[in-house]
C-alpha positions as CSV (number, residue, x, y, z in Angstrom):
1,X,0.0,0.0,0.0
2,X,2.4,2.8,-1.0
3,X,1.6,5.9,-3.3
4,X,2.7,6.3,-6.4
5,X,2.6,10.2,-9.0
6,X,3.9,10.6,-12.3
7,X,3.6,13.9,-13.9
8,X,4.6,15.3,-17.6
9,X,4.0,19.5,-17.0
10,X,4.8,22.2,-18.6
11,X,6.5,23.9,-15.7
12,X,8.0,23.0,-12.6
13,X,6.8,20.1,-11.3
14,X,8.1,20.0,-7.7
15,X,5.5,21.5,-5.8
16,X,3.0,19.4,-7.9
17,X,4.7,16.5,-6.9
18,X,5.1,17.8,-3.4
19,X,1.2,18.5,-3.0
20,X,0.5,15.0,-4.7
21,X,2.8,13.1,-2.2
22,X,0.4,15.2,0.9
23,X,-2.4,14.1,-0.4
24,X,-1.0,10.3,-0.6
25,X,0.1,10.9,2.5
26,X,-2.5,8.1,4.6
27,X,-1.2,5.5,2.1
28,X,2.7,5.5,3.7
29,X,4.3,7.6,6.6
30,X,7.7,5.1,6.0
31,X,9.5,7.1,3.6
32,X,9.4,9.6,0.9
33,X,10.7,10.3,-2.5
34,X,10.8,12.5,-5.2
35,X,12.8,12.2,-8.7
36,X,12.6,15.3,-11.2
37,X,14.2,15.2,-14.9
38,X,15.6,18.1,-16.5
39,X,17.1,16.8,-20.2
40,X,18.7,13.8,-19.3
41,X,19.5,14.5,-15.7
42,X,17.7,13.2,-13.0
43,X,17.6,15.1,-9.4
44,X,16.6,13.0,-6.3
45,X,15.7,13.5,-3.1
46,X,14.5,10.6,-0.9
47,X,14.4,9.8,2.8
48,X,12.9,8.0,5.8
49,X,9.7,9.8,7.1
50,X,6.6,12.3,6.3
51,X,6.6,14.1,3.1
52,X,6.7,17.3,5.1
53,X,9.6,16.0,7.2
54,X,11.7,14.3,4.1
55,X,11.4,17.5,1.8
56,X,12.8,21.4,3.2
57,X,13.1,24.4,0.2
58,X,16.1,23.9,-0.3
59,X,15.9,20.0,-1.4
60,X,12.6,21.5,-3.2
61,X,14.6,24.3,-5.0
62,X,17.2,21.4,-6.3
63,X,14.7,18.9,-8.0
64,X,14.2,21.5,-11.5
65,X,12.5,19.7,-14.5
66,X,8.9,19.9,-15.7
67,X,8.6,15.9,-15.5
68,X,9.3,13.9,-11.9
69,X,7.8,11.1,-10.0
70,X,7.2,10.4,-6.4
71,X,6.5,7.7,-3.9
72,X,5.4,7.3,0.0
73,X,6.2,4.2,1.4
74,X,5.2,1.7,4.3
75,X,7.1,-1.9,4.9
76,X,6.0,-4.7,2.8
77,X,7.5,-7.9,2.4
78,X,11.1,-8.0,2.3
79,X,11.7,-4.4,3.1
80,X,13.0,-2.9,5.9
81,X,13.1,0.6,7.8
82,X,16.3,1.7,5.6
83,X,17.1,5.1,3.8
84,X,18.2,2.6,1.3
85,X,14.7,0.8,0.3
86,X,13.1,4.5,-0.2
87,X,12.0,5.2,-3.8
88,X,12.0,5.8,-6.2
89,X,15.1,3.6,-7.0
90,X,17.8,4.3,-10.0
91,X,19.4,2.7,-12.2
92,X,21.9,3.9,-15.6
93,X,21.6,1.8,-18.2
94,X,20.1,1.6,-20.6
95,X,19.1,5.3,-21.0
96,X,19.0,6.5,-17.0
97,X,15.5,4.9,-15.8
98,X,13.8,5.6,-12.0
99,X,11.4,3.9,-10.9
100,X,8.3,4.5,-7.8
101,X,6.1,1.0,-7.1
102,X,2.8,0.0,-5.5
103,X,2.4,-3.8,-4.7
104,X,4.6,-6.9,-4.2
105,X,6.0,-9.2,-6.3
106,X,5.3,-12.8,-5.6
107,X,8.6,-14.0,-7.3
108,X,11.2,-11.5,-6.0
109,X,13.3,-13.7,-5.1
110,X,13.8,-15.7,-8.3
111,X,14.1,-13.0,-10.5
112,X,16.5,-11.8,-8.1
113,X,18.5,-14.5,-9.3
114,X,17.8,-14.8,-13.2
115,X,19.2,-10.6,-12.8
116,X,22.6,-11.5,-11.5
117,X,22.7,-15.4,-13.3
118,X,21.6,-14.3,-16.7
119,X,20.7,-10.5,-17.1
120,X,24.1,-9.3,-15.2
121,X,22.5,-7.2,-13.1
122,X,22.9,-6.3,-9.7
123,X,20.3,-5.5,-7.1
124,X,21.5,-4.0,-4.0
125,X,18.8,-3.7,-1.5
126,X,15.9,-6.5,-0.2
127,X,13.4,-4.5,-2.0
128,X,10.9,-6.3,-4.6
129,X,10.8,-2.4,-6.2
130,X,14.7,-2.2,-7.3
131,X,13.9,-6.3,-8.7
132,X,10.9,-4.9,-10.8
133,X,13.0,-2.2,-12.4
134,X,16.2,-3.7,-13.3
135,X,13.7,-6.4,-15.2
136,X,12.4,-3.3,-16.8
137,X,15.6,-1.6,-17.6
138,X,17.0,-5.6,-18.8
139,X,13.9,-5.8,-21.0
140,X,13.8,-2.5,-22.7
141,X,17.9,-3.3,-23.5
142,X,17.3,-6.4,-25.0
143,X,14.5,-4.7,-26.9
144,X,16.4,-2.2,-28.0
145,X,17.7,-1.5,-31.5
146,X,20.8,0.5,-32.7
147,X,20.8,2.2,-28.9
148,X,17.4,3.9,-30.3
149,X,14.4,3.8,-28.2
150,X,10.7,3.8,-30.1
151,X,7.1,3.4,-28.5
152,X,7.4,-0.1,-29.8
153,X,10.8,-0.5,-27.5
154,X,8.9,0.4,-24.6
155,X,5.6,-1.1,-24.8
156,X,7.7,-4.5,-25.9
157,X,9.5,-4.1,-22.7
158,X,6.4,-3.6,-20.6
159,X,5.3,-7.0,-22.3
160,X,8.5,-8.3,-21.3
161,X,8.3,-7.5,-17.4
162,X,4.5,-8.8,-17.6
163,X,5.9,-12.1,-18.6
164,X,8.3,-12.1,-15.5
165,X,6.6,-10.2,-12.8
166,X,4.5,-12.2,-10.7
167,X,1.9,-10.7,-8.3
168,X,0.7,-6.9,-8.1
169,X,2.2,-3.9,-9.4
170,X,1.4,-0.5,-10.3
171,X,4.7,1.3,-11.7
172,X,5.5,4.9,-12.8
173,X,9.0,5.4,-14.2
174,X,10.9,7.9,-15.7
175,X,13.2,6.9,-19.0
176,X,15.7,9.6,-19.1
177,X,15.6,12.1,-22.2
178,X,12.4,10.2,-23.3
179,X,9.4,10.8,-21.0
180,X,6.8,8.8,-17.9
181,X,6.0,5.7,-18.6
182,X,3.0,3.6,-16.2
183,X,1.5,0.6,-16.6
184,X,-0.7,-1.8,-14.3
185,X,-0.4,-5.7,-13.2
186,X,-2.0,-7.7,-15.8
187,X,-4.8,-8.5,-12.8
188,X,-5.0,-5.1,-12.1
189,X,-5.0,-5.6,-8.2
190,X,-3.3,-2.1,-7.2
191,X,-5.4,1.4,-8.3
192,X,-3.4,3.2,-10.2
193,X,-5.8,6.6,-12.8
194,X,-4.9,9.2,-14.7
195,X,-6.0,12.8,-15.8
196,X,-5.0,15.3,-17.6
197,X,-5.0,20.0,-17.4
198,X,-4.8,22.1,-20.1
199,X,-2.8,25.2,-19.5
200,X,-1.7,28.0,-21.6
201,X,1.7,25.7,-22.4
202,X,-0.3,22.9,-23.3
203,X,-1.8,19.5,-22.2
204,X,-0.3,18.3,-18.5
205,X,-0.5,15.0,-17.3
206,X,-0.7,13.1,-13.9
207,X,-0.9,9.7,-12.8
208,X,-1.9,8.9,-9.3
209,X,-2.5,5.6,-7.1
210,X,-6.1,7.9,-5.9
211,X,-7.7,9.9,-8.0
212,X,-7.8,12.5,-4.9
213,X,-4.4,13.5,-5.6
214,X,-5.8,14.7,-8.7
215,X,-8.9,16.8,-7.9
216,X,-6.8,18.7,-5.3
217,X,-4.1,19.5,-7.9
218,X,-6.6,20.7,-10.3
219,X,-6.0,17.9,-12.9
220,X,-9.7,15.9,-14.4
221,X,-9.5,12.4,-13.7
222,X,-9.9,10.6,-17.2
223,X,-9.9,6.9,-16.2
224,X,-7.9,4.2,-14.6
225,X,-5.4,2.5,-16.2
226,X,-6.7,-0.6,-17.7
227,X,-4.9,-4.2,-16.3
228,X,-1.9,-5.1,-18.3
229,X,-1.9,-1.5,-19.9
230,X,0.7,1.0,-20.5
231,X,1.1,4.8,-21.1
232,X,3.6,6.5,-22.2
233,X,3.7,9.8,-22.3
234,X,6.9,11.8,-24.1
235,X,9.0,14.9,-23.0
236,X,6.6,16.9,-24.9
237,X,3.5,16.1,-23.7
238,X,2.5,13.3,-26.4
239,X,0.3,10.4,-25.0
240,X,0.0,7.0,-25.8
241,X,-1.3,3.6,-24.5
242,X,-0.9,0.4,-25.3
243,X,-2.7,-3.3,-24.2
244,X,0.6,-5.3,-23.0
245,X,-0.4,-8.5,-21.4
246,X,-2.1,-11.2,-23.9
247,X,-4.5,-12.0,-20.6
248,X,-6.1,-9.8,-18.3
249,X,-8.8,-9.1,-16.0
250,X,-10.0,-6.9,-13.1
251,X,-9.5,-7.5,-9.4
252,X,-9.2,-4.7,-7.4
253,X,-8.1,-5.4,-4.2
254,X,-11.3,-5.2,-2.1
255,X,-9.4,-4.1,1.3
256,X,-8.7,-0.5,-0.8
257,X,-12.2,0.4,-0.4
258,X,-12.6,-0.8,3.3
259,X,-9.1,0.8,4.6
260,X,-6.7,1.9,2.2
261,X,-8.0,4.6,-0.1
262,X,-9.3,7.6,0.8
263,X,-12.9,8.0,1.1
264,X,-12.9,10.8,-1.6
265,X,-11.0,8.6,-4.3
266,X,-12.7,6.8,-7.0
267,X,-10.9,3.3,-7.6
268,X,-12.2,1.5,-10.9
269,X,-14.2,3.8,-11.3
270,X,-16.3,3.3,-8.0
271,X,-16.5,5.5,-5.3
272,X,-15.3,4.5,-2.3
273,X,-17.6,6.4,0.2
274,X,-20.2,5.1,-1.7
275,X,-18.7,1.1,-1.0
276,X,-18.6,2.6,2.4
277,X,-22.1,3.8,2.9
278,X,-23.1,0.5,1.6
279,X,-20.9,-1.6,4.3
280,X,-23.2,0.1,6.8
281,X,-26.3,-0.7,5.3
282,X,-25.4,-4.1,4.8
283,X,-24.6,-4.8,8.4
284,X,-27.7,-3.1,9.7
285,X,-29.7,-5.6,7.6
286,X,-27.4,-8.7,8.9
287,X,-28.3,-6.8,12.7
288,X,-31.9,-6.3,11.4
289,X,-31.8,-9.9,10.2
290,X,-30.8,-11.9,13.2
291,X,-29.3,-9.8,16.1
292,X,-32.0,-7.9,16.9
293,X,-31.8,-9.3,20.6
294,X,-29.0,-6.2,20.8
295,X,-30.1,-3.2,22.9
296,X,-28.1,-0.9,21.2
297,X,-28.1,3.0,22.5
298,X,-26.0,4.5,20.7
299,X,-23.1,3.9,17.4
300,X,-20.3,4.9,17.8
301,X,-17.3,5.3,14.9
302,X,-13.7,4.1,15.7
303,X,-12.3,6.9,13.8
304,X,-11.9,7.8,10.4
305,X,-12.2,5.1,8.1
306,X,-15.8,3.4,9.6
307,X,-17.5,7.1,9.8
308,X,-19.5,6.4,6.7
309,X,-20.2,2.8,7.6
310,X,-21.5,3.5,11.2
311,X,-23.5,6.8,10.1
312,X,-25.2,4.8,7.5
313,X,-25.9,1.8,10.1
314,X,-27.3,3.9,12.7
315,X,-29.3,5.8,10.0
316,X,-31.2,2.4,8.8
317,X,-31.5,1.3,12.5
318,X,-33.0,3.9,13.7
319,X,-30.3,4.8,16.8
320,X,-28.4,7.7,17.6
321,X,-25.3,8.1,15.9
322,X,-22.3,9.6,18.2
323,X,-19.0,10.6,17.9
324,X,-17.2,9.4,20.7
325,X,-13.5,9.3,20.1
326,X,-11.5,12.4,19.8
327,X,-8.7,12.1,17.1
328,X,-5.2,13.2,17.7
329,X,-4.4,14.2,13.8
330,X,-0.9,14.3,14.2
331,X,-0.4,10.3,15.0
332,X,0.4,8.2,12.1
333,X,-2.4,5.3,10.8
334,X,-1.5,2.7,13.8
335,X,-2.6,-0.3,11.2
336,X,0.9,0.1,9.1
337,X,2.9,0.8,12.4
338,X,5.8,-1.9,12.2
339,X,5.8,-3.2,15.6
340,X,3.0,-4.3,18.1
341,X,4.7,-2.7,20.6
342,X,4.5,0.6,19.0
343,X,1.0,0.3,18.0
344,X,-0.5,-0.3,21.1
345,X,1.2,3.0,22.2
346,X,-0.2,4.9,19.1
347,X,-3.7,4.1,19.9
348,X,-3.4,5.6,23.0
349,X,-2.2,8.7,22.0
350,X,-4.3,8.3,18.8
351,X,-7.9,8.6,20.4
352,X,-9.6,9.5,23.6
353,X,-12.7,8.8,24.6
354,X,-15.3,10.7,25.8
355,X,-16.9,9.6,29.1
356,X,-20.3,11.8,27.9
357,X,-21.3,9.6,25.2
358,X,-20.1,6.0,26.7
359,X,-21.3,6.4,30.3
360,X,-24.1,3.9,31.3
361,X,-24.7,2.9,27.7
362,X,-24.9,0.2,25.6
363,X,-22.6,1.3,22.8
364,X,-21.7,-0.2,19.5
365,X,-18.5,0.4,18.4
366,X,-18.6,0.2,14.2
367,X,-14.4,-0.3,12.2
368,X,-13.1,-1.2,9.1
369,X,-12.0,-3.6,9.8
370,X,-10.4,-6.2,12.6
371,X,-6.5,-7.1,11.3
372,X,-4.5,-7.8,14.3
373,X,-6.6,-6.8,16.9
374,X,-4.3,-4.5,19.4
375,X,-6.4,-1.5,17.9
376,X,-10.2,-2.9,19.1
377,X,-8.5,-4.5,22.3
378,X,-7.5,-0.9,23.3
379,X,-10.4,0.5,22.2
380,X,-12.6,-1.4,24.1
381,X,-10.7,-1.2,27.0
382,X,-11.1,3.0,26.6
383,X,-15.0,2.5,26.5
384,X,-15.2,0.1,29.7
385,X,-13.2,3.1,31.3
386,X,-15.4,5.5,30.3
387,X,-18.0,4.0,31.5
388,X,-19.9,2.4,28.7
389,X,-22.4,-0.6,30.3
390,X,-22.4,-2.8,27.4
391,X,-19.5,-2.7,24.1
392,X,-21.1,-4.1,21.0
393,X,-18.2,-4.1,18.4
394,X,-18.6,-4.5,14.4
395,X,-16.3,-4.7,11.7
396,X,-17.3,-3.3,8.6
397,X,-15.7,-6.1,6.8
398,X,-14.9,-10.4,7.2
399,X,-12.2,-11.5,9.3
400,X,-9.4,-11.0,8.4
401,X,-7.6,-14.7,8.4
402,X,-5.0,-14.8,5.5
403,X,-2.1,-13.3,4.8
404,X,-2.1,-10.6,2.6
405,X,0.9,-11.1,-0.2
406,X,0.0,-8.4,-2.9
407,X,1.5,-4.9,-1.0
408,X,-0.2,-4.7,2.3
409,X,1.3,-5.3,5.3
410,X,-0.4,-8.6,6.4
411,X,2.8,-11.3,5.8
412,X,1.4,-13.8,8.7
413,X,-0.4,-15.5,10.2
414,X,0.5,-15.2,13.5
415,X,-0.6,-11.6,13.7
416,X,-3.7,-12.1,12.4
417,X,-6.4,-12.4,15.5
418,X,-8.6,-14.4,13.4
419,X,-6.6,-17.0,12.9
420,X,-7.2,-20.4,14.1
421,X,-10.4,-18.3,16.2
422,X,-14.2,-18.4,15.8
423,X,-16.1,-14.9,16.4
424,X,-16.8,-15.9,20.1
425,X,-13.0,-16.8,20.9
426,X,-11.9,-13.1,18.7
427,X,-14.6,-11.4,20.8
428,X,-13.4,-12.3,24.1
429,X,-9.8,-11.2,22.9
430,X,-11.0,-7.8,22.3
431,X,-12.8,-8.0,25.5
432,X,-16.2,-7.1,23.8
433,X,-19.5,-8.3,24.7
434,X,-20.7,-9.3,21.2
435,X,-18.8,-9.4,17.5
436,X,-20.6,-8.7,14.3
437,X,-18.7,-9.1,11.2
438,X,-19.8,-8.0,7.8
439,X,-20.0,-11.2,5.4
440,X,-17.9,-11.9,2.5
441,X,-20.7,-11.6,-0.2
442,X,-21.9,-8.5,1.4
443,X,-18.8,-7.0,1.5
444,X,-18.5,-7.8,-2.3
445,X,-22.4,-6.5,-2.5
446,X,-21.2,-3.2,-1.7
447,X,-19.1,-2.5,-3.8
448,X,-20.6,-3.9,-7.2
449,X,-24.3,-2.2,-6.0
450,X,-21.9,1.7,-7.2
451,X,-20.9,-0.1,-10.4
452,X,-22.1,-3.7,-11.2
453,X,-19.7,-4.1,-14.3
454,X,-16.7,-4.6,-11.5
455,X,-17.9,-8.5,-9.9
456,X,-14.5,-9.6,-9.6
457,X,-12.4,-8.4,-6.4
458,X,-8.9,-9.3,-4.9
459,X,-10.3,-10.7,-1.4
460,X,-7.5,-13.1,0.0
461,X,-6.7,-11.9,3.5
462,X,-10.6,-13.2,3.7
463,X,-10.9,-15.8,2.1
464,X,-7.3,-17.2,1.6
465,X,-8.3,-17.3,-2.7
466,X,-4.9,-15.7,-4.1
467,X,-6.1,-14.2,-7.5
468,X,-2.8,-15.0,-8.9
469,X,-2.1,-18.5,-9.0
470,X,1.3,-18.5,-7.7
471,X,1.2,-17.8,-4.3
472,X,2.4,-21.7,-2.5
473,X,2.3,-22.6,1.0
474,X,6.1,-22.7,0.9
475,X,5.9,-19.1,-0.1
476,X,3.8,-18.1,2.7
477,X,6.4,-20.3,5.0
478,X,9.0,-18.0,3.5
479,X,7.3,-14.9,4.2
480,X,6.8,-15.9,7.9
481,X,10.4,-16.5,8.7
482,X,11.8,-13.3,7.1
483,X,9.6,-11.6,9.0
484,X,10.3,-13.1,12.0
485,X,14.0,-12.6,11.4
486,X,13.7,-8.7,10.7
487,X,11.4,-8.4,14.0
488,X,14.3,-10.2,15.6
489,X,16.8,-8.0,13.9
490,X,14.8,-4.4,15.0
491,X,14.7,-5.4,18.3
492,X,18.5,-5.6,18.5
493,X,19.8,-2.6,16.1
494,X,19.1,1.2,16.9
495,X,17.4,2.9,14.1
496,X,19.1,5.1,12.3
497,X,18.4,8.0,9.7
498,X,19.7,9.7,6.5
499,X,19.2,12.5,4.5
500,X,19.6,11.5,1.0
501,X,20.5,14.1,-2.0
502,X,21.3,12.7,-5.1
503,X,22.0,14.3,-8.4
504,X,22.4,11.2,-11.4
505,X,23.4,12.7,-14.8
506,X,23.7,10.6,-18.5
């Protein structure tokens, strides 16, 4: 779950990218980066942190060029908290490329291999991101004729990495002296639009991973790129697209419109406050259905993501809707916190509850969703303190049982609560009174009822289905251990930070 921009303007693009990377801001607090191209240099700057943290004027002032791409970043699999792993990544040959990715790749680790085997390339960090382009930059040289690079070069390439790559991936990169190139895993799990400005200059471009980054920067969202597709789009504004991957079809991943995204993007062309408002309705009617032993008082929204869920359950039920958390703003999302340890600290200092709306009720709580469960845990535990008589809690989405292998931060199953757990067994681990989880289909029903041509959804953290194919037990074993090994390793190294300005030059 990182965020990706790519723009083509017709002046500066810093501050675009800059405003862009703010407004990605909820989908990785990690690290930030931003590459600009002037002619055929490139000017980086990348660190560990917030965008507002990573970026002062004068880095700002030093990335000139009308075309750039950024990235924000949380932890997947395989990466770790390194100034290093920040994107985008570089590499110089062929042509100069850099590169910003959203997703995982499945087979990392044996294209890893076929790069320093058979391509002669090197990788130098653990991160699937650097993998994913030096297949690129190895696929557009072997494409390549007389050291010439044509739209049917690239789009080849693209081809090429689709053949390789296994999992999800949405990619912006920059081919230096040439123009942006994007494209979108032939499954098209990870969101990834596009839109477009006219100025006095000309036609300027932007691709986004939300299409909020582009209503705030003025930009009119066109569409999303199409699974398997590619855009290109030259140093002077020229834009073409191409169908690269001989099979395709669309999955979004479903756990975008229940968490990730914000609730003023459109994904796939569905809005997700919409999927949202429908989450709600569809767990009053499973409450409606068969819980309506519940004397409920009042619902209440674990803060921000379940607002529109809970307002639109309380609306259909007929109970007072509440707000009775308090948000602390300035604490990071405590769901892609590495670390339990520092999670159940953030929550803390994330929300506070007030006494007023719990005291001598029978409250229920309505969030997102339940992952590992030291978020409701606490939660719970604020509403008893405050005085709330009974704590109903719902999840606006299934249990979450499955690892998750396709870019969010879900790699096993140990952390899950819901593993190897019924609802009565999760409920007394959150210390609630009674559970109510939305239902798979329902979930799915709430989404396809905004746009019924999308039936098809990336839902494996659910329902352990990996759209993919390719995803084995033995790969799931592997995940496990390396992430057992870097918790092992955090808890023993201090972490450390640096400031990285880079200027590469063809």
């Amino acid at each position: 779950m990182c965020g990706i921009l790519g723009i083509v303007a017709k002046s500066p693009a810093n501050q675009l990218l800059y405003d862009g990377l703010l407004m990605l801001q909820h989908r990785g607090q990690d690290a930030s980066g931003i590459v600009t191209a002037q002619g055929n240099t490139f000017h980086m700057h990348k660190g560990l942190g917030l965008v507002r943290d990573v970026f002062r004027t004068r880095n700002m002032r030093a990335l000139a060029g009308n075309i750039g791409i950024g990235h924000v970043r949380y932890p997947t699999a395989g990466s770790a908290n390194s100034p290093a792993e920040a994107q985008p990544f570089y590499v110089n040959s062929p042509f100069g490329i850099v590169l910003s990715h959203n997703g995982n790749l499945i087979n990392a680790e044996q294209l890893n291999q076929e790069l320093f085997r058979t391509d002669l390339r090197h990788v130098n960090t653990n991160s699937d991101s650097e993998v994913l382009l030096n297949v690129l930059a190895h696929e557009l040289q072997a494409s390549t004729r007389n050291g010439q690079l044509d739209l049917a070069t690239i789009f080849a390439a693209v081809t090429g990495v689709h053949s390789r790559c296994k999992g999800a991936y949405a990619v912006v990169a920059m081919i230096a002296g040439y123009g942006l190139l994007a494209f979108r895993d032939p499954h098209g799990i990870r969101p990834l639009v596009f839109g477009a400005v006219e100025s006095e200059l000309g036609t300027e471009y932007l691709i986004a991973s939300e299409s909020v980054a582009l209503d705030t920067l003025g930009f009119k969202l066109i569409r999303d790129i199409a699974p398997g597709e590619a855009i290109f789009i030259d140093e002077d504004g020229n834009f073409y697209h191409k169908q690269c991957a001989p099979h395709v079809s669309l999955n979004p991943c479903i756990f975008e419109y229940v968490y990730l995204a914000r609730p003023d993007s459109m994904i796939d062309g569905i809005s997700v406050y919409e999927t949202r408002l429908n989450m709600g309705e569809q767990l009053a009617e499973k409450i409606q259905r068969s819980m309506r032993h519940l004397d409920i008082d009042v619902v209440i929204p674990i803060p921000d993501s379940s607002r529109p869920s809970a307002l639109q359950l309380a609306n259909r039920l007929g109970i007072n809707f509440r707000e009775g958390f308090v948000k602390n703003r300035y604490v990071g999302r405590t769901f892609i916190m590495p670390g339990q340890q520092l999670r159940r600290k953030s929550v803390r200092q994330k929300l506070n509850a007030m006494s007023i709306e719990f005291r001598g009720k029978n409250v229920l709580l309505v969030d997102d969703s339940i992952v590992r469960g030291t978020t409701s845990r606490e939660i719970v535990q604020m509403a008893r303190e405050a005085g709330a008589n009974k704590i109903y809690f719902a999840s606006a989405s299934p249990p979450v049982r499955y690892p998750n292998v396709y870019g969010i931060d879900m790699p096993t199953r140990q952390e899950l609560i819901a593993t190897d757990r019924d609802n009565e067994e999760i409920c007394k681990e959150i210390g609630a009174d009674y559970l109510i989880f939305q239902d798979l289909d329902a979930l799915k029903q709430a989404v396809t009822k905004v746009l019924p041509t999308v039936t098809n959804f990336e839902t494996s953290c659910f329902d352990g289905n990996y759209i993919t194919g390719d995803v084995t037990p033995e790969y799931l074993y592997m995940l496990e251990a390396q992430r057992n090994s870097e918790q092992l390793a955090a808890k023993s190294k201090p972490n450390t930070q640096l400031d990285l300005g880079l200027v590469f030059s063809e």
